[in-house]
C-alpha positions as CSV (number, residue, x, y, z in Angstrom):
1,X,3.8,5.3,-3.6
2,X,3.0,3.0,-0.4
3,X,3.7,4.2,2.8
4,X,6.9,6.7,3.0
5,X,9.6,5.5,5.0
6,X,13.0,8.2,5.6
7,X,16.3,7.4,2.7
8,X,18.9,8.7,4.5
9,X,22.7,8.6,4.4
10,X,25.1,5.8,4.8
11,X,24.2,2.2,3.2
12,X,26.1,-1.1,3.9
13,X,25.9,-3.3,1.3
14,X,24.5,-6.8,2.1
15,X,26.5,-10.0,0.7
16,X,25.1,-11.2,-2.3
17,X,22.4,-13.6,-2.8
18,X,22.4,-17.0,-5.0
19,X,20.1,-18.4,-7.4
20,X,17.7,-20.7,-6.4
21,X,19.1,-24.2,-6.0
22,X,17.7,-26.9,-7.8
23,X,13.9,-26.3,-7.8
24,X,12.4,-27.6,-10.6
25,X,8.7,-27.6,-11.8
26,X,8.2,-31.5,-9.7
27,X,8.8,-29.2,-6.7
28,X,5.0,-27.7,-7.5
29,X,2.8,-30.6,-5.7
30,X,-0.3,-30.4,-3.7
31,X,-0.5,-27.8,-0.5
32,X,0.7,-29.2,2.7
33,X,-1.6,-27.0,5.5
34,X,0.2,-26.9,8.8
35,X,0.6,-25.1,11.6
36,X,1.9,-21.2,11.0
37,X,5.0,-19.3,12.6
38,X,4.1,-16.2,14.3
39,X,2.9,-13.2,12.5
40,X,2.7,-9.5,13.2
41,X,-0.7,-7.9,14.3
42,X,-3.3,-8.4,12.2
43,X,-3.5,-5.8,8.7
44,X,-6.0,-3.7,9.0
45,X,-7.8,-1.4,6.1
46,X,-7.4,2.1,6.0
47,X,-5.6,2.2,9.5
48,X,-8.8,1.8,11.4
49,X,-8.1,-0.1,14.7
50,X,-8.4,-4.2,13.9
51,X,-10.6,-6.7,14.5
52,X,-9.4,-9.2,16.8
53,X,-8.7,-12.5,15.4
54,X,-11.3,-15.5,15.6
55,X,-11.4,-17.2,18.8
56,X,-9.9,-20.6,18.4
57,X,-7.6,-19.1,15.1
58,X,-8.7,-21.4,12.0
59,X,-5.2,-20.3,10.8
60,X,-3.2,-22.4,8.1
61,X,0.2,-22.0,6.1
62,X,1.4,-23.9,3.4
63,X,4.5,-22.8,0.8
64,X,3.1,-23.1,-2.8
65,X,6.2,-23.6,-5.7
66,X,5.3,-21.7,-8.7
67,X,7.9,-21.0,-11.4
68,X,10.0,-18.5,-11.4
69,X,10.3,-17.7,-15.0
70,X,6.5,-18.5,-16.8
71,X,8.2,-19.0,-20.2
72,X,10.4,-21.9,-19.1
73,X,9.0,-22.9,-15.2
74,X,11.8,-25.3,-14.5
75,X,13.1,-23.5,-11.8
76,X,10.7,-22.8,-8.8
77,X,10.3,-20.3,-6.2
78,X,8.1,-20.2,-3.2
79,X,4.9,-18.0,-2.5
80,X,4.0,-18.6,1.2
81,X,-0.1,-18.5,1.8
82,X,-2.4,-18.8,4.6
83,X,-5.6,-19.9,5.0
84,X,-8.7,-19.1,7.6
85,X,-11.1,-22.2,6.5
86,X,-14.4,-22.0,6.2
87,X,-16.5,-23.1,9.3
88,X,-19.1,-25.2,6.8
89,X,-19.1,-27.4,3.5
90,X,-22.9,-26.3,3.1
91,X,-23.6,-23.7,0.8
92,X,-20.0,-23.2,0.8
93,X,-18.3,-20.1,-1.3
94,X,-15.1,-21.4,-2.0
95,X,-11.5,-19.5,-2.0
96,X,-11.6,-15.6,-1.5
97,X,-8.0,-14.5,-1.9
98,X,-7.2,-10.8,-0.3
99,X,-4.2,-8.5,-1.2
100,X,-3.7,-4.9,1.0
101,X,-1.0,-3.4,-1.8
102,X,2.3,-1.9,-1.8
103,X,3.3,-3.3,-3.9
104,X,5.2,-5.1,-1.4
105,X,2.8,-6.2,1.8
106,X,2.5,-9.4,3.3
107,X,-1.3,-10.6,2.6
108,X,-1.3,-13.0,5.3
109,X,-2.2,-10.9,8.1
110,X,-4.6,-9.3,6.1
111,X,-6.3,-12.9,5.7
112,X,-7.0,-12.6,9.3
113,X,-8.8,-9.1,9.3
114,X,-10.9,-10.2,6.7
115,X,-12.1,-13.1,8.2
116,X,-12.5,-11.4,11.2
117,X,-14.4,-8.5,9.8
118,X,-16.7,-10.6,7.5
119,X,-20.3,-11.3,9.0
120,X,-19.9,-14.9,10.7
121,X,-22.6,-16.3,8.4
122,X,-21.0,-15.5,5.6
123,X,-17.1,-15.6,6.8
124,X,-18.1,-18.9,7.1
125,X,-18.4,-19.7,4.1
126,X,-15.4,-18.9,2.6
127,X,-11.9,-20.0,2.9
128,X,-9.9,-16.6,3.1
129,X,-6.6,-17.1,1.5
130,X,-3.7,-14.5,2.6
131,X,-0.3,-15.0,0.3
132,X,3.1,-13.1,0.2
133,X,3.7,-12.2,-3.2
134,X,6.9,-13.1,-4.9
135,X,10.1,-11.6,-3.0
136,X,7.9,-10.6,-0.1
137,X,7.7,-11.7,3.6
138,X,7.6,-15.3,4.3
139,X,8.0,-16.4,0.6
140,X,11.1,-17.3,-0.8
141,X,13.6,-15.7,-1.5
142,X,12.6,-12.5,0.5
143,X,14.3,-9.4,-1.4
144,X,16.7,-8.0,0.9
145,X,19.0,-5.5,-0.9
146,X,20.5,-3.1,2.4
147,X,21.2,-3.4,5.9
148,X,17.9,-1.7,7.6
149,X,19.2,-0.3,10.7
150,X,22.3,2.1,8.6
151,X,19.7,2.6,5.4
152,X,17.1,4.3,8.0
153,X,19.5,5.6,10.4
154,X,17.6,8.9,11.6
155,X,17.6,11.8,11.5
156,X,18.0,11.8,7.5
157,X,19.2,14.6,4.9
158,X,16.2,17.0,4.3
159,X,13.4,15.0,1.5
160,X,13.4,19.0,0.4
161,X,17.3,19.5,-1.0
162,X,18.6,23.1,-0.6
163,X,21.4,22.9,-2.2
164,X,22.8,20.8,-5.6
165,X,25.2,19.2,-2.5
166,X,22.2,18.1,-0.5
167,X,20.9,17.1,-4.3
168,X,23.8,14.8,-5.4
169,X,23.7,13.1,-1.5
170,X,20.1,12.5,-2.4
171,X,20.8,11.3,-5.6
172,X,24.1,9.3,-4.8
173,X,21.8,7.5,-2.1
174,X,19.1,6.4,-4.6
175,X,21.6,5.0,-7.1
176,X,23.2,3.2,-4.2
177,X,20.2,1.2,-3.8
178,X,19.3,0.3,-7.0
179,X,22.9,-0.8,-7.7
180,X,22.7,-3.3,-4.5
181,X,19.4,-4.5,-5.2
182,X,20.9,-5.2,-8.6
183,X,24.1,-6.9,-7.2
184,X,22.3,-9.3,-4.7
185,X,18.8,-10.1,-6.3
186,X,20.0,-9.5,-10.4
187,X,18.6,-13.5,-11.4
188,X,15.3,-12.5,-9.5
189,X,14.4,-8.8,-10.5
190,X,13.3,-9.9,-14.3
191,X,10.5,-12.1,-12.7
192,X,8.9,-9.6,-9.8
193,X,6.3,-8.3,-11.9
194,X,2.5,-7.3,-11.3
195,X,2.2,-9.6,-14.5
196,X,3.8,-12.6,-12.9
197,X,2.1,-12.0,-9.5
198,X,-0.8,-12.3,-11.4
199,X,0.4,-15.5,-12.2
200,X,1.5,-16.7,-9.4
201,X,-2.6,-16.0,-8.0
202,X,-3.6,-18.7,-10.9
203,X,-1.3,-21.1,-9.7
204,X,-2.7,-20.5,-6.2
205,X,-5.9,-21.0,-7.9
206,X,-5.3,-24.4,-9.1
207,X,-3.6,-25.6,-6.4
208,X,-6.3,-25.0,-4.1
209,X,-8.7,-26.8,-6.7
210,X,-10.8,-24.0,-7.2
211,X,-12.1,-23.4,-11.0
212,X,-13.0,-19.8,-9.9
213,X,-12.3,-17.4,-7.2
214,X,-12.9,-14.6,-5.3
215,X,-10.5,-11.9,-5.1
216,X,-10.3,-8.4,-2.7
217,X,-7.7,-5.5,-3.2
218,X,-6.8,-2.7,-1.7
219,X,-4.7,0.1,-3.1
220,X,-1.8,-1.8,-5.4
221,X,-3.9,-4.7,-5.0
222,X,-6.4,-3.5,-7.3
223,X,-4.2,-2.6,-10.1
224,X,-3.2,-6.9,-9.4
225,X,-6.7,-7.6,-9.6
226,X,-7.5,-6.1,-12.7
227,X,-4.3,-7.6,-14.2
228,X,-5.6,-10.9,-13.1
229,X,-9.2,-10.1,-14.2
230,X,-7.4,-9.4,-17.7
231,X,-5.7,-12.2,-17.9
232,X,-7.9,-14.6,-16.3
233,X,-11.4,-13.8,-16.9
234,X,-12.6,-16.9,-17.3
235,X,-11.3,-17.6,-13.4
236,X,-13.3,-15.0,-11.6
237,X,-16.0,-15.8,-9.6
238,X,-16.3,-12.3,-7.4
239,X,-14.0,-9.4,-7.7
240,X,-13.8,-6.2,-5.5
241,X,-11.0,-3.4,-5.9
242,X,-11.0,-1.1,-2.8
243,X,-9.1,2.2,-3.3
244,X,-8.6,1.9,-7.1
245,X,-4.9,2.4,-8.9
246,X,-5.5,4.3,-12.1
247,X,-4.7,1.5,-14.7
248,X,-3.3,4.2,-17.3
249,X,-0.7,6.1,-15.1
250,X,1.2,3.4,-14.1
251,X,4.0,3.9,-12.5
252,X,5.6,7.9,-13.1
253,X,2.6,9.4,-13.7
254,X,1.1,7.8,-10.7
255,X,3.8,9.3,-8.2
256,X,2.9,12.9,-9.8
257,X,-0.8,12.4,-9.2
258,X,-0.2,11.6,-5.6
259,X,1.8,14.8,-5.2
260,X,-1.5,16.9,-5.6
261,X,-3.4,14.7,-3.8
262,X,-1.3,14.2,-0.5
263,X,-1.0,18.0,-0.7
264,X,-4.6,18.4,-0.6
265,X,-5.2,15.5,2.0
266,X,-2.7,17.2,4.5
267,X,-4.6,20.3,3.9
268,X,-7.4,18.4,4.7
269,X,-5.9,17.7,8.4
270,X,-4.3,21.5,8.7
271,X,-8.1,22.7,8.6
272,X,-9.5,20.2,11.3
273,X,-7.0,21.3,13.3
274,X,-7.9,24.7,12.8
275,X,-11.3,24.2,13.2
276,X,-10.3,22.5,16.9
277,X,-7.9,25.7,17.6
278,X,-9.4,26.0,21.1
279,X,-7.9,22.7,21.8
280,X,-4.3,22.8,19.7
281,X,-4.4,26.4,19.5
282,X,-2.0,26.2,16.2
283,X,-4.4,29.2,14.4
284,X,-7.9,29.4,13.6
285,X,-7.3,29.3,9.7
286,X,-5.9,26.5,7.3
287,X,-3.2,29.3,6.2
288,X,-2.1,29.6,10.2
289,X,-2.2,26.1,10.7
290,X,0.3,25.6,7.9
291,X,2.3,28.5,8.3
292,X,3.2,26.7,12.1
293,X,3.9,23.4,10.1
294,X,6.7,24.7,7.9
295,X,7.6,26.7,11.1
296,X,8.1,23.6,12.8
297,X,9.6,21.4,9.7
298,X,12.0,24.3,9.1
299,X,13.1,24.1,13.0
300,X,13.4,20.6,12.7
301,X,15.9,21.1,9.7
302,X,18.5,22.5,12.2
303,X,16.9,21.0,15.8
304,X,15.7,17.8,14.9
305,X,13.1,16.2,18.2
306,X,14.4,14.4,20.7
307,X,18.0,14.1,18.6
308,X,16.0,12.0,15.8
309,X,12.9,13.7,14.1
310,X,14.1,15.7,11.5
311,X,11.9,17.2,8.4
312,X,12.1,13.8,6.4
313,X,11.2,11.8,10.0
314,X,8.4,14.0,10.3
315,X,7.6,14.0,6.2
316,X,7.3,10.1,7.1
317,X,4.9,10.5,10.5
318,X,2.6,12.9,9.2
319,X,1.9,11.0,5.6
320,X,0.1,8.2,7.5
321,X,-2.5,11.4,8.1
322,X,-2.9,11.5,4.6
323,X,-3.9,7.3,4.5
324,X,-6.4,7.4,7.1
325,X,-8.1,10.5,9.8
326,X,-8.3,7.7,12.4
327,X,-4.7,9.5,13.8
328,X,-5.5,12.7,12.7
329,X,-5.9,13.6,16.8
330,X,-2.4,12.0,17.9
331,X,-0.7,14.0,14.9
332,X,-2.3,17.2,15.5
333,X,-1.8,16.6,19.2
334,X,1.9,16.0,19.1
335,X,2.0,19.2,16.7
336,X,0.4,21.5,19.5
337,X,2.6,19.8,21.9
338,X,6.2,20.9,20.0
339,X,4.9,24.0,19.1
340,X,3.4,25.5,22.1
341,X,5.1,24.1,24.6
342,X,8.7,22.8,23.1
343,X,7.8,19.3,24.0
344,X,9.3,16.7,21.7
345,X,7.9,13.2,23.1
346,X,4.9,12.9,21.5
347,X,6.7,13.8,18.2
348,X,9.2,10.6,18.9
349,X,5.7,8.4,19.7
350,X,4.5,9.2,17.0
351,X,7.5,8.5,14.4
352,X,8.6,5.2,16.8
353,X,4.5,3.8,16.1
354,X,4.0,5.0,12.4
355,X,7.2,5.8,11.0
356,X,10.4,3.5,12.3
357,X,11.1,1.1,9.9
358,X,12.9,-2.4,10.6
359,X,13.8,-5.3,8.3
360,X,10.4,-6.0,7.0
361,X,10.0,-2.4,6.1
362,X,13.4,-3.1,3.9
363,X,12.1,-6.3,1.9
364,X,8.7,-4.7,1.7
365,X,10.8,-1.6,0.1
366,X,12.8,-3.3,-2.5
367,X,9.7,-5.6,-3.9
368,X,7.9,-2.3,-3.9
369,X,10.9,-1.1,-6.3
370,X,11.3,-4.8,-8.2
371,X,7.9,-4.3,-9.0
372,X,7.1,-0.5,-9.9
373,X,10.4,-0.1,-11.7
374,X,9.8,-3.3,-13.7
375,X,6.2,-3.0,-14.7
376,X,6.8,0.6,-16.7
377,X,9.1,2.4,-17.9
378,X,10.6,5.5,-15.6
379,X,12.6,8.7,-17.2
380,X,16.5,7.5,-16.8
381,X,17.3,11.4,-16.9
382,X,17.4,12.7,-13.5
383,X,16.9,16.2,-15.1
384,X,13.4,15.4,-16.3
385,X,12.6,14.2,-12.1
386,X,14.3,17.5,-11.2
387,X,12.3,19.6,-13.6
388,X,8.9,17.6,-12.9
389,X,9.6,18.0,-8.8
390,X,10.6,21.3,-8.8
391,X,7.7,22.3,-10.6
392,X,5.0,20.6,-8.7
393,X,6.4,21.4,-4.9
394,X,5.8,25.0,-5.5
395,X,1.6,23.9,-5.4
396,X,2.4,21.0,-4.0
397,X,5.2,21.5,-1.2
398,X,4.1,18.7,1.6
399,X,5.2,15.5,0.0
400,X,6.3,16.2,-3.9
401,X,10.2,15.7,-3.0
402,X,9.7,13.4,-0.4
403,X,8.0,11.1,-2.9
404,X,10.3,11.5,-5.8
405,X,13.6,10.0,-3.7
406,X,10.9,7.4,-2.8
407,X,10.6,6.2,-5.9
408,X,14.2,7.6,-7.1
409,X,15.7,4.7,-7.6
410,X,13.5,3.6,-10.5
411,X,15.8,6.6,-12.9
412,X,19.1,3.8,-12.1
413,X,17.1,0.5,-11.7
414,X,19.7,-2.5,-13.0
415,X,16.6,-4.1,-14.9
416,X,15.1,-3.4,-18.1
417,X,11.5,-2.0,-17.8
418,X,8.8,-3.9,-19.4
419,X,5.0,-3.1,-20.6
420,X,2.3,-2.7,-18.9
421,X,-0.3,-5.1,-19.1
422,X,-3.6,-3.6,-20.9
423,X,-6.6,-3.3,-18.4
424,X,-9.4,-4.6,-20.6
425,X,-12.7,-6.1,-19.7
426,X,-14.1,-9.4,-20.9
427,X,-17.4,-11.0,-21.1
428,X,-16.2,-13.9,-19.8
429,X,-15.4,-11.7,-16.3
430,X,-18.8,-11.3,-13.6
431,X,-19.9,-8.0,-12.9
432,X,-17.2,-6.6,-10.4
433,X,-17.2,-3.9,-7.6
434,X,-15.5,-0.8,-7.3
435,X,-15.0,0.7,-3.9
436,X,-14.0,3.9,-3.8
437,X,-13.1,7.5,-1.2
438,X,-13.8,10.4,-2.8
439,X,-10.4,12.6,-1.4
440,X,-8.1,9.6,-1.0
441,X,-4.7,10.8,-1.4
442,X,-3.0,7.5,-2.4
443,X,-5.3,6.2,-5.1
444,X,-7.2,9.5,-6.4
445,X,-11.2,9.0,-7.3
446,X,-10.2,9.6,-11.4
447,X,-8.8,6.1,-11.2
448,X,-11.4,4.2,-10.2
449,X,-14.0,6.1,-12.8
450,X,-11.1,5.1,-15.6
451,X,-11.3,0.8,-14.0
452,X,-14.9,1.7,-14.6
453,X,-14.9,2.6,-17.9
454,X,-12.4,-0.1,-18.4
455,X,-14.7,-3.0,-17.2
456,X,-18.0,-2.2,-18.7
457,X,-20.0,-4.5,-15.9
458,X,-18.3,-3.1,-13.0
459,X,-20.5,-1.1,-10.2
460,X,-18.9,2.2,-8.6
461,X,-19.7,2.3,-4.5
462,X,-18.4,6.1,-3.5
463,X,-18.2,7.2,0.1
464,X,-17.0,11.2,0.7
465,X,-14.5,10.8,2.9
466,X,-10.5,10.6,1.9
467,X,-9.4,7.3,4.0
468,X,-7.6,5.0,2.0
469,X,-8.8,1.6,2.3
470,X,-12.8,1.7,3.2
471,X,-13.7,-1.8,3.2
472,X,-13.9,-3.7,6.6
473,X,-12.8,-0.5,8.3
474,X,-15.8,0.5,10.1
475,X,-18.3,1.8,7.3
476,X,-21.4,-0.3,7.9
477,X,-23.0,1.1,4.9
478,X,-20.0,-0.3,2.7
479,X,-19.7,-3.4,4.8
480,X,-23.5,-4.6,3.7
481,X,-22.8,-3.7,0.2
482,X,-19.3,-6.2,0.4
483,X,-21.3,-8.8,2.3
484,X,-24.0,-8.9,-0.4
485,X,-22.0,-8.6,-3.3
486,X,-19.7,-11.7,-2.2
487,X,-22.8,-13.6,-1.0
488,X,-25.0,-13.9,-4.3
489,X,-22.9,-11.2,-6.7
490,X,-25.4,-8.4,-6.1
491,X,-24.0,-5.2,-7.1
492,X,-24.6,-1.2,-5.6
493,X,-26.5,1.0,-7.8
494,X,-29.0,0.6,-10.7
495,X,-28.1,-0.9,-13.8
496,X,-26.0,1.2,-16.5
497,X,-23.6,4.0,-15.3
498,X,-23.9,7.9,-14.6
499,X,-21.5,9.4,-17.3
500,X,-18.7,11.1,-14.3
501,X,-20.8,10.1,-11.1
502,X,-20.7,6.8,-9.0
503,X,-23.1,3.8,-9.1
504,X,-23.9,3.9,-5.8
505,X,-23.1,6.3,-2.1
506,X,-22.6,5.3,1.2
507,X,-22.5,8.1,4.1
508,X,-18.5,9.0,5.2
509,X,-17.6,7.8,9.2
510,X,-17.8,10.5,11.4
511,X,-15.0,13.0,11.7
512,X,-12.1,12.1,14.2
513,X,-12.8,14.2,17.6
514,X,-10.2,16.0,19.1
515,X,-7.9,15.0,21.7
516,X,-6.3,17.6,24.1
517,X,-2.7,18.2,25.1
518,X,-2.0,17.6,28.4
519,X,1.3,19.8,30.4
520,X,3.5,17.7,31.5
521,X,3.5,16.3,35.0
């Protein structure tokens, strides 16, 4: 699971889209830099506020052609990159290529971050390399399979069905999607794979004339890296995974892992607030805290804010909470503000800023499907989803359901599943870097001790905090141990590795202070 974004009633089918047209393996010349169109604001790990981008932008695009099919690469598609050049030739470290996750996200504005966020002496050094992967963004095609504005037309149908009616809407909604992703994009879903994106980064590789490079994932992005690491070995000259995918529990067993972990993260943020009860005033305990929150998602249910926050819009806000504390204060703030006092703006903020989704949010959506639902196999009976949700929300209530219809249409997905790719280490492969939050909901801490154990010269940096995302996010601690590693390769920790423990520790960022609620004027 990536981000949540609200399924809700109604789809319009979009009209279908062709095949590609008469790209052919020719197509795949040399990079043409140029100018760039426009982007969004820069990506920015674990939700901490941004850098701001270099002065004077060193920003370039080019559209790489790589095949669409690997076993017979006559016909091309396009995977559109960008590049923050290095400032110097001397000493120079050559091509560090960044993926945030999803799967789904645009890489290119993450690029910018992390050239940004990078010392300047060593930032300039490297040519950061941002890409969309395959189906994603600026490349081409972009998957498109519904008509964003009637897909997340809000207020929603309840995430939390109480009834088989509300069940079979629910259902009826994710097989909806699956079928038009399947009608418009059926010649492209057998090739969006982490296996082929993985692929695609080698032919990135050698078109930017590089016999090794650099490589640094977050979330999803590690699980890409350690494909690429498997398949590739020989190719890596640094590689750092940030917020570590368990390799083995791809892609069902992932979502059911999160369930917990979510659960417990948003417990996390019902006890800060309780712990700042003289300034929310929502209870003094965890157990009063949450006993307001299903108070106020159960109102919501019947009275949804401002005409447009229901329980699944507010399902949506409030699991950004569990990514990152940074907006722990504007959540609990616009809790306290609904509850005591029956105001509903804040609410709406807070779902228009972290929650409303537009037409990126759609393409980023159905790669995230293309890819999950392709890499692994997913139970096609819904009964086994409805036995293994049910179960779980009674200890897990904040997000199991919410995250099942996520991922729901993976039980009806049009295309064959394939098989993982085994995560297996190499000697051919440098020592790698492992960077890792103790509590983070989205990738829990037992997958990145399994990529340890998988990669017997990779390094396990630990910080006890549960932001998602740690690198270049305001951990200096962190940021010296990235800096050093991609300088000269050296590594956190001593040599050899504790048998359950981490390599290496770096102190958690301060707790997020309180803000209060203001009446209003």
């Amino acid at each position: 699971m990536k981000r949540l974004v609200g399924i809700v009633a109604g789809i319009g089918m979009l009209a279908v889209a062709g095949a590609p047209q008469g790209a052919t393996a020719q197509e795949r010349a040399a990079l043409v830099w140029g100018p760039c169109e426009k982007e969004s604001k820069p990506v920015s790990p674990g939700n901490s506020p941004a850098p701001a981008e270099p002065a004077g932008s060193r920003e370039e695009c080019a559209t790489l052609r790589v095949p669409l099919d690997y076993s017979n690469p006559d016909q091309t598609i396009g995977i559109a990159l960008n590049r923050i050049k290095g400032k110097t030739s001397r000493d120079h470290l050559g091509a560090l290529l960044v993926n945030p996750g999803g799967p789904g996200a645009s890489g290119r504005s993450l690029a910018k971050t992390v050239a940004a966020g990078l010392p300047a002496n060593l930032a300039d050094r490297f040519d950061v390399i941002g890409f969309d992967p395959r189906g994603v963004g600026h490349s081409e095609p972009a998957m498109k399979c519904m008509d964003f504005e009637t897909y997340y037309k809000a207020p929603g149908l309840d995430h939390v069905p109480a009834n088989k009616q509300e069940e079979s809407a629910l259902i009826d909604r994710a097989r909806q999607y699956a079928t038009a992703c399947g009608d418009r994009w059926g010649w492209l879903l057998p090739h969006i794979s982490t296996e082929n994106s993985a692929r695609d980064l080698d032919e990135i590789r050698a078109a930017l004339g590089e016999s090794k490079i650099s490589y640094l994932g977050y979330s999803y992005g590690t699980y890409l890296g350690a494909v690429y690491a498997t398949l590739f070995p020989d190719r890596v000259k640094r590689l750092i995974l940030d917020s570590v995918v368990d390799p083995r529990q791809v892609w069902y067993g992932s979502n059911l892992i999160q369930d917990a972990t979510f659960d417990r993260r948003h417990r996390d943020f019902l006890r800060w607030t309780a712990r700042h009860n003289r300034v929310y005033r929502l209870g003094s305990t965890e157990k009063a805290v949450s006993f307001a929150w299903y108070a106020m998602r159960e109102r919501l249910r019947t009275r949804p804010a401002a005409g447009v926050v229901g329980p699944s819009e507010l399902d949506d806000v409030y699991t950004v909470g569990g990514y990152s504390d940074v907006i722990w204060p504007q959540l609990a703030k616009a809790f306290s503000a609904y509850v005591k006092k029956d105001e509903t703006a804040l609410l709406l903020s807070a779902y228009r800023q972290h929650a409303l989704n537009d037409a990126n949010d759609e393409n980023n959506y159905a790669v995230y499907l293309g890819v999950q639902c392709h890499d692994a196999a997913w139970p096609r009976d819904w009964a086994r989803w409805r036995t293994d949700t049910t179960k779980l929300h009674t200890k897990a209530p904040f997000l199991t359901w919410t995250n099942a219809w996520y991922n729901a249409p993976c039980a009806f997905w049009p295309e064959k599943a394939g098989t993982p790719v085994k995560i297996q280490g190499s000697k051919k492969l440098p020592p790698i870097m492992l960077v890792q939050a103790e509590r983070d909901a989205a990738t829990p801490y037992a997958g990145a001790v399994r990529m340890r154990k998988l990669f017997g010269s990779a390094r396990l940096l630990v910080v006890p905090t549960g932001n998602h995302g740690v690198s270049l996010a305001g951990n200096r601690c962190v940021d010296r141990r990235l800096a050093a590693y991609l300088k000269d390769g050296t590594l956190p920790g001593a040599a050899g590795h504790a048998a359950k423990g981490p390599d290496a520790r770096c102190a958690g960022t301060p707790a997020p202070v309180p803000v209060p609620v203001l009446s209003k004027s």
